[in-house]
DSSP file (Angstrom, degrees, kcal/mol; ACC not computed):
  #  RESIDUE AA STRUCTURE BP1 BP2  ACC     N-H-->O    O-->H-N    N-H-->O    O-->H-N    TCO  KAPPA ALPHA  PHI   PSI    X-CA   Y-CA   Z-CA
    1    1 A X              0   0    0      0, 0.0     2,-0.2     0, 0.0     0, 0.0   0.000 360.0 360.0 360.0 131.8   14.3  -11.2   -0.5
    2    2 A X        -     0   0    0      1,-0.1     2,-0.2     2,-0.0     0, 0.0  -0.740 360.0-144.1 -88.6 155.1   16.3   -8.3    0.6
    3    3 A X        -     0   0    0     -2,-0.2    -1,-0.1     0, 0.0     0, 0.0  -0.696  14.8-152.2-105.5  79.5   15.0   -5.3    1.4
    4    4 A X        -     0   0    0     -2,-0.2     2,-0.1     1,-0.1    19,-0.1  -0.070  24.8-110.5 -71.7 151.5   17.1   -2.0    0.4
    5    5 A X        +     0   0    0      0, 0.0     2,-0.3     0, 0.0    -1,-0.1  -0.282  40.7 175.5 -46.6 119.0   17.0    1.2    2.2
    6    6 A X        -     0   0    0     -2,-0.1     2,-0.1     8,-0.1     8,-0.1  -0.918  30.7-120.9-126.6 165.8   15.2    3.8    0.1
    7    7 A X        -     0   0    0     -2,-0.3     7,-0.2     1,-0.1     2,-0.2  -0.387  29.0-152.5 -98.5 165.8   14.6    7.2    1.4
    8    8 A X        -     0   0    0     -2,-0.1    33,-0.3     5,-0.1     5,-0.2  -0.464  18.4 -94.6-131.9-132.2   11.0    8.1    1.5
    9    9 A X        -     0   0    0      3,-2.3    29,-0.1    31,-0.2     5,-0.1  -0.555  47.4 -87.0-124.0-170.6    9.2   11.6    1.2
   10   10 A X  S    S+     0   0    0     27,-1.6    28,-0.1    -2,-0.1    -1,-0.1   0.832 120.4  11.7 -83.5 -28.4    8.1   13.8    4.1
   11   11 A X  S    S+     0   0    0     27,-0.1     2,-0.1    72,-0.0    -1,-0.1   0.740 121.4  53.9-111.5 -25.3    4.6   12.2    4.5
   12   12 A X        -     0   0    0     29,-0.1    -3,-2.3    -4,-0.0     2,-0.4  -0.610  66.0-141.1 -93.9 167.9    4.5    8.8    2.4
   13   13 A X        -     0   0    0     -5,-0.2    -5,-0.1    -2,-0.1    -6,-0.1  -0.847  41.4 -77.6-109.5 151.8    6.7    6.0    2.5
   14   14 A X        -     0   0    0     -2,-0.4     5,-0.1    -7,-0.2    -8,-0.1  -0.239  48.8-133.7 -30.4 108.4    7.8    4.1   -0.8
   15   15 A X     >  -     0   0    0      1,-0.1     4,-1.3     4,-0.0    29,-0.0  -0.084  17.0-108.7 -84.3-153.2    5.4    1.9   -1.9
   16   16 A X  H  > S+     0   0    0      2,-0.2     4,-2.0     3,-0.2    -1,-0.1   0.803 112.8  45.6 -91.0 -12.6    6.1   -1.5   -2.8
   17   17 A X  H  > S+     0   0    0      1,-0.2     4,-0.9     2,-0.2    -1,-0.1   0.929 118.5  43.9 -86.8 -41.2    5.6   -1.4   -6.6
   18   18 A X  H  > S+     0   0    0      2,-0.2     4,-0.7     1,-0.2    -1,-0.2   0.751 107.8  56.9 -69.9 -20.5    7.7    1.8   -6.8
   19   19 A X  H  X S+     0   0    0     -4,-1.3     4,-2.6     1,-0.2     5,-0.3   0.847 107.9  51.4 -59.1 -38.0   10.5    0.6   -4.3
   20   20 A X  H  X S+     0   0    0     -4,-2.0     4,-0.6     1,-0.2    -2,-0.2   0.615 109.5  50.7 -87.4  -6.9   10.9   -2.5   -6.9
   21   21 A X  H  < S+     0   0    0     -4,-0.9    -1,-0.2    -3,-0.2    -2,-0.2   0.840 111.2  48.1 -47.7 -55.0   11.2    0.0   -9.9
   22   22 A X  H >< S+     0   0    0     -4,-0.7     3,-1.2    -3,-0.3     7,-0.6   0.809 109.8  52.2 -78.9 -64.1   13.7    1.8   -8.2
   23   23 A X  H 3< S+     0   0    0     -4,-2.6     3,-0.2     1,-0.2    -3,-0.2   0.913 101.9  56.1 -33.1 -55.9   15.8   -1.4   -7.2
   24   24 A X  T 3< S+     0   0    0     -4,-0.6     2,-0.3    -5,-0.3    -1,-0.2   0.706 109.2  65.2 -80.0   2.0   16.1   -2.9  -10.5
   25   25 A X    X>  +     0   0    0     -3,-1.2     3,-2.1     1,-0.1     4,-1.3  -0.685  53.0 176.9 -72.2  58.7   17.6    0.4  -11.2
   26   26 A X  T 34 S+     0   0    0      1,-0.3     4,-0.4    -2,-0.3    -1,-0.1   0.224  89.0  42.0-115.2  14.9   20.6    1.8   -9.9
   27   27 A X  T 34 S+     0   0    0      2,-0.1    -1,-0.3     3,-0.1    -5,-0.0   0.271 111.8  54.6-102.3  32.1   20.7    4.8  -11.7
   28   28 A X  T X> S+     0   0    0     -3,-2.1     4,-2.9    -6,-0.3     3,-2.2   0.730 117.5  36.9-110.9 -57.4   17.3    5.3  -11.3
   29   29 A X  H 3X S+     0   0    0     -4,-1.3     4,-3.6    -7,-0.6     5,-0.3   0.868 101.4  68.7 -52.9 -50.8   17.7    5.0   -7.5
   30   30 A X  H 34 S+     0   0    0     -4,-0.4     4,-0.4     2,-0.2    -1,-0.3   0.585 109.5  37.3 -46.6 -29.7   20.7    6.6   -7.4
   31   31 A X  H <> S+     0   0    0     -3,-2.2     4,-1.6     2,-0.1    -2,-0.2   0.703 112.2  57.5-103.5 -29.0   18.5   10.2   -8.4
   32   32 A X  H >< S+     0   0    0     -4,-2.9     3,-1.6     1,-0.2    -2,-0.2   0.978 104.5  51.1 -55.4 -48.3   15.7    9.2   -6.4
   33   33 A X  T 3< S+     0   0    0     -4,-3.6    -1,-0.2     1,-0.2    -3,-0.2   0.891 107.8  56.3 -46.6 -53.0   18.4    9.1   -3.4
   34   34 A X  T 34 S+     0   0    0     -4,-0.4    -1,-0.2    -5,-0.3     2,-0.2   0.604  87.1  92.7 -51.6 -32.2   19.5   12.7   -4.5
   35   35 A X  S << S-     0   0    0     -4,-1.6    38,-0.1    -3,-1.6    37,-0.0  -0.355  83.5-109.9 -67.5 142.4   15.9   14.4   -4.2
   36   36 A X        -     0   0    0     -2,-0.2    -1,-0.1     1,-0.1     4,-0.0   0.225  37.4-101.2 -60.4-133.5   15.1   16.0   -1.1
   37   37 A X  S    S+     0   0    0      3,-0.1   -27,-1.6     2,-0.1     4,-0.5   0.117 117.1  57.6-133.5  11.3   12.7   14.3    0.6
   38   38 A X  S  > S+     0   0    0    -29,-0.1     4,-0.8     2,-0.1     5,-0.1   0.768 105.4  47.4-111.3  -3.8   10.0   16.8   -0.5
   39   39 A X  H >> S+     0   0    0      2,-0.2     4,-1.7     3,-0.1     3,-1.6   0.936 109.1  53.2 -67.0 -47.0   10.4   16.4   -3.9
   40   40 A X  H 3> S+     0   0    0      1,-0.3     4,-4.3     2,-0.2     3,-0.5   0.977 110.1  64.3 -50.9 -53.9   10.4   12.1   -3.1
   41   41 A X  H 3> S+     0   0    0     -4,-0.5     4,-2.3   -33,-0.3    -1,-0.3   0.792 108.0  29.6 -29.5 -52.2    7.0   13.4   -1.4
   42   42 A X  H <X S+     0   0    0     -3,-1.6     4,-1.4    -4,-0.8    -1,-0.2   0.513 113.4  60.6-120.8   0.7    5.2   14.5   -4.3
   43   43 A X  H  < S+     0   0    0     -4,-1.7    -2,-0.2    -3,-0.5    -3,-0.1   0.915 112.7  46.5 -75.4 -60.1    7.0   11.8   -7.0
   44   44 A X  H >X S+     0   0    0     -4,-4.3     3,-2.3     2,-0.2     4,-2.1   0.977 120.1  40.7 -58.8 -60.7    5.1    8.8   -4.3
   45   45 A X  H >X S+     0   0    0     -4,-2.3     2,-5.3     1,-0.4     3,-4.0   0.748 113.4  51.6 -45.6 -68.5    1.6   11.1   -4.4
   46   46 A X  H 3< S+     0   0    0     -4,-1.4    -1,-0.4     1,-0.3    -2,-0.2   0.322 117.5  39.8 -49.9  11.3    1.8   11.8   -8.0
   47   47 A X  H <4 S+     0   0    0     -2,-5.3    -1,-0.3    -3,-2.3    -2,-0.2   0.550 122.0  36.9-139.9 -39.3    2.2    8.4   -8.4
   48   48 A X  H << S+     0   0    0     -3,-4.0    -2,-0.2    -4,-2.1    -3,-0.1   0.886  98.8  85.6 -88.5 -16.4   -0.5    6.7   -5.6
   49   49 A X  S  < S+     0   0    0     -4,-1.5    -1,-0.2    -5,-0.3    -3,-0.1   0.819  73.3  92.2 -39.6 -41.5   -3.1    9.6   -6.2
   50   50 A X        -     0   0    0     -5,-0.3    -3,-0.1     1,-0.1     6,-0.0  -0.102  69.8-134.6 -78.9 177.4   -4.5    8.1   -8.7
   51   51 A X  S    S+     0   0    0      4,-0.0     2,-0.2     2,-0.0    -1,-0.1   0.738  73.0  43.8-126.0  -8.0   -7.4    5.7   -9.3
   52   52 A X  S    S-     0   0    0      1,-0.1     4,-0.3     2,-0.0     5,-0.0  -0.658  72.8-120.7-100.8 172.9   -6.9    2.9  -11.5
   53   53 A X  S >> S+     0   0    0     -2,-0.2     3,-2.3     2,-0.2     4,-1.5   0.893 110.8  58.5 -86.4 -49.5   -3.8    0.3  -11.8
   54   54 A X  H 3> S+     0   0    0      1,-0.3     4,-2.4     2,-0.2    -1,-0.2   0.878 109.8  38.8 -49.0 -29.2   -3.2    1.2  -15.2
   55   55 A X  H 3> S+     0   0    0      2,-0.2     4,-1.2     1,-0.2    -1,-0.3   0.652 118.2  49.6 -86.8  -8.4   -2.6    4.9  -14.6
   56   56 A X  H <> S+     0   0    0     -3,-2.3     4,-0.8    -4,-0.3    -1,-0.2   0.663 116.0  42.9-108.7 -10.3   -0.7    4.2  -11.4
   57   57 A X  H >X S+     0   0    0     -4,-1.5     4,-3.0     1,-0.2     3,-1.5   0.906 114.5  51.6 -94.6 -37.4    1.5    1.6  -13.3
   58   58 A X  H 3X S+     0   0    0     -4,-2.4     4,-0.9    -5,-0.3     5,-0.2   0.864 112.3  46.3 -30.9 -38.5    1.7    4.2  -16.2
   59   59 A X  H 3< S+     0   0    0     -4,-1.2     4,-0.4     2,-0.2    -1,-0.2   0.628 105.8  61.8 -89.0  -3.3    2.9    7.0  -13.6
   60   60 A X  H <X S+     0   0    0     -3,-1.5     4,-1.0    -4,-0.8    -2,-0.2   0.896 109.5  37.4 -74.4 -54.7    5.3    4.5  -12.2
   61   61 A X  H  X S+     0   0    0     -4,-3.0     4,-1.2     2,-0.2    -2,-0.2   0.613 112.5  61.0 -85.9  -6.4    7.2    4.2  -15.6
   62   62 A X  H  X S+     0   0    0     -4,-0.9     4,-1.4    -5,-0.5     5,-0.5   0.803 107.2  48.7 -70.7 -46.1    6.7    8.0  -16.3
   63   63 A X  H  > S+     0   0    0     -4,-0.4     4,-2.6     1,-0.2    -2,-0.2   0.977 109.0  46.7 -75.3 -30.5    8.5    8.4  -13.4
   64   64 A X  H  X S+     0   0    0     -4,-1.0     4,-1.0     1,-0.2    -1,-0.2   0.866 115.3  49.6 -55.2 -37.5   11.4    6.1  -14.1
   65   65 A X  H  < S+     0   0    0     -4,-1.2     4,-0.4     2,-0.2    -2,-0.2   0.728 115.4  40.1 -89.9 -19.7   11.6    7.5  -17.3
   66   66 A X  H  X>S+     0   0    0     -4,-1.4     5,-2.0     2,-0.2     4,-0.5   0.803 108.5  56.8 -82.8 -50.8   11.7   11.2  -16.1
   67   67 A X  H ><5S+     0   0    0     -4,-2.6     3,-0.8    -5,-0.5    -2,-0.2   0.907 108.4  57.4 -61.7 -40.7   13.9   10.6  -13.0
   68   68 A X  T 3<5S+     0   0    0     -4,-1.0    -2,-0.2     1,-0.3    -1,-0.2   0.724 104.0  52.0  -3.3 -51.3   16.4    9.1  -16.2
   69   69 A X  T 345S-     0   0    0     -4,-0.4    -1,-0.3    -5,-0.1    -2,-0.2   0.530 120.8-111.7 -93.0 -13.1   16.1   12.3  -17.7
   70   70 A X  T <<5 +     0   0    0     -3,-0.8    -3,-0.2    -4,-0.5    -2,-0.1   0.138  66.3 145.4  92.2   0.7   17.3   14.6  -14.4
   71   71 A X      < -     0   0    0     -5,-2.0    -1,-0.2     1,-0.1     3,-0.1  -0.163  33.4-163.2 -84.1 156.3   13.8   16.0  -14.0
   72   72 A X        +     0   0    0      1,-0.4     2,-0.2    -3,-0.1    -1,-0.1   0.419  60.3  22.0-123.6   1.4   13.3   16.5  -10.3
   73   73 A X  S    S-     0   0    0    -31,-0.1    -1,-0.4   -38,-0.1   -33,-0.1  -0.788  99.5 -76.0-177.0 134.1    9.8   16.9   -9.4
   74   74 A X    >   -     0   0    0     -2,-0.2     3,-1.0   -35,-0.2     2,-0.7   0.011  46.8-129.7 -34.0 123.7    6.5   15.8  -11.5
   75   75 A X  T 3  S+     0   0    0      1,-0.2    -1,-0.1    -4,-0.0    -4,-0.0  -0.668  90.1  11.1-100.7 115.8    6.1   18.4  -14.3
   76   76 A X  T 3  S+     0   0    0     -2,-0.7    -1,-0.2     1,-0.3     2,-0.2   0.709  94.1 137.5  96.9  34.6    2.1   19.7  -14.1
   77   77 A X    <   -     0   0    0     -3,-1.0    -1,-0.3     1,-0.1     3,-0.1  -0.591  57.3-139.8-116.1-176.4    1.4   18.2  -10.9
   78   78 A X        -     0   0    0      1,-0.3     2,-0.1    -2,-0.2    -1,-0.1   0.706  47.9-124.8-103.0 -31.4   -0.5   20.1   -8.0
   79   79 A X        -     0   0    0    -37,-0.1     2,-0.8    13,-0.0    -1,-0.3  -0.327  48.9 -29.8  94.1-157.9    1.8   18.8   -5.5
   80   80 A X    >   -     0   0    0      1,-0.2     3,-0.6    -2,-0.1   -38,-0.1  -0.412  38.5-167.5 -85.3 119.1    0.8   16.6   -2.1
   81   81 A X  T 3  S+     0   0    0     -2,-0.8    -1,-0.2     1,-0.2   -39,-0.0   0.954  77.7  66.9 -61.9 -43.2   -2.5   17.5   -0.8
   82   82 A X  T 3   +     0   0    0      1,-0.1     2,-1.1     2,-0.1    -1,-0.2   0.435  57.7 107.0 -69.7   3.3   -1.3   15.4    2.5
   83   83 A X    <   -     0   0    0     -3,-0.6     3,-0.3     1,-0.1    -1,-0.1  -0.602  53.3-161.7-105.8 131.2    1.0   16.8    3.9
   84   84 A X  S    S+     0   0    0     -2,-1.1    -1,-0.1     1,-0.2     3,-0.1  -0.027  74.7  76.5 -74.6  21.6   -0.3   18.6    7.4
   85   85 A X  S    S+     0   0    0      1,-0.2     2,-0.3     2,-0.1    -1,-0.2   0.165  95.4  42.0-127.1  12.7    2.2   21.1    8.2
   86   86 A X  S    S-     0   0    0     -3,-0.3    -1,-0.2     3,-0.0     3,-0.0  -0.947  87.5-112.5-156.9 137.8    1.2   24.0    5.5
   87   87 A X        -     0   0    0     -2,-0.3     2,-0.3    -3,-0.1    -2,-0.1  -0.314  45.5 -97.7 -68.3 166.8   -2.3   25.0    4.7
   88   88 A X        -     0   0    0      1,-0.1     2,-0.1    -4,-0.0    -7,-0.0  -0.754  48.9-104.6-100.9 149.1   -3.2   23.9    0.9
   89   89 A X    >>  -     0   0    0     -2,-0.3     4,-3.2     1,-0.1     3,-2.7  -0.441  22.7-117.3-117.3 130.3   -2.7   27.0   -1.4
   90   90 A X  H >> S+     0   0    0      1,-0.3     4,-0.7     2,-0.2     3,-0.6   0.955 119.6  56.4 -54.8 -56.0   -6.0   28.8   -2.6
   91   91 A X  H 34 S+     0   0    0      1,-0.2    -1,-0.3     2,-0.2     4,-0.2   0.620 110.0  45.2 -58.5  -3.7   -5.0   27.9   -6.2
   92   92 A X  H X> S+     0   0    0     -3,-2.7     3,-1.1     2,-0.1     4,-0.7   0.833 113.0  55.1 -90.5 -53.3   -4.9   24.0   -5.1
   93   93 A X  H << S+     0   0    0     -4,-3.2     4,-0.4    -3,-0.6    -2,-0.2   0.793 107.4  44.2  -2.7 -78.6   -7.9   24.7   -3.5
   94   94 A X  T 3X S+     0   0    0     -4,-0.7     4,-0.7     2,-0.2    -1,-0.2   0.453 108.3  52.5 -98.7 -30.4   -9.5   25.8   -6.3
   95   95 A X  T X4 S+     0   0    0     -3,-1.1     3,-3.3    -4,-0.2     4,-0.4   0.867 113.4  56.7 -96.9 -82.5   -8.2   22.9   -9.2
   96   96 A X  T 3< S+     0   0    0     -4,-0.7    -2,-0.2     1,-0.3     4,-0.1   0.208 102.6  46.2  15.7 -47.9   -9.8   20.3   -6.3
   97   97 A X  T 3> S+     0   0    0     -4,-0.4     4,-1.4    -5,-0.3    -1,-0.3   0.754 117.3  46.1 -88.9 -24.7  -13.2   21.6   -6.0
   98   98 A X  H <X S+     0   0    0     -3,-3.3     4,-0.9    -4,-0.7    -2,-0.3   0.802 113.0  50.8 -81.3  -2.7  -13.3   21.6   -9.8
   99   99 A X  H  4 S+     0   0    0     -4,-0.4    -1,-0.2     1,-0.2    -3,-0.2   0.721 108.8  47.7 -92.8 -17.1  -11.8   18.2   -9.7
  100  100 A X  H >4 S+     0   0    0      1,-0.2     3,-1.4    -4,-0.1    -1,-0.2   0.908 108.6  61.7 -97.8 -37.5  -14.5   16.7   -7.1
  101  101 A X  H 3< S+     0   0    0     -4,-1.4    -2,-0.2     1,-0.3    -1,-0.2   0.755 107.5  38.1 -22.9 -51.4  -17.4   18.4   -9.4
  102  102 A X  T 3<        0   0    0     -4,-0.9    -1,-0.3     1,-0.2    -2,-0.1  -0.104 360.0 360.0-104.9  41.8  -16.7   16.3  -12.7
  103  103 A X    <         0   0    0     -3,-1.4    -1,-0.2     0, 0.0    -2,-0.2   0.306 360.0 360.0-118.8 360.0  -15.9   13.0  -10.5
């Protein structure tokens, strides 16, 4: 198996099920390449945040089909809670404590 270079975001790396999405693509890859790397950032959360396989494999081909489409960052997402170099934004804050309430 080869492995190609894909870029990855500013705190995750590609995982494997979205690197092979991206592979059997090339003009799917070819936009991924094109994103900065914090946009690439919050396409992998959006994508590993979640908690079942069906939604993750659901956000896997929403993103294929969306990256298709020119779009350039996850439309309604919160962005990446992980990344350590910016405090998290009261209004992120705020959708987080209501999200840990109804779980």
């Amino acid at each position: 198996m080869i492995k190609k270079d894909i870029s990855n975001g500013v705190v995750h790396d590609v995982p494997a099920d979205l690197r092979e999405a991206f592979t059997s693509n090339p003009k799917v890859l070819a936009a991924w390449e094109d994103l900065t790397p914090l946009a690439r950032n919050e396409w992998i959360c959006w994508v590993t945040f979640v908690k079942k396989d069906e939604t993750r494999r659901e956000h896997i081909k929403r993103t294929i089909n969306e990256l298709k489409e020119g779009m350039r960052r996850p439309c309604c997402w919160l962005g990446c809670i992980h990344r350590k170099d910016k405090p998290i934004s009261p209004s992120v804050q705020a959708i987080l404590a209501r999200r840990s309430k109804t779980t």
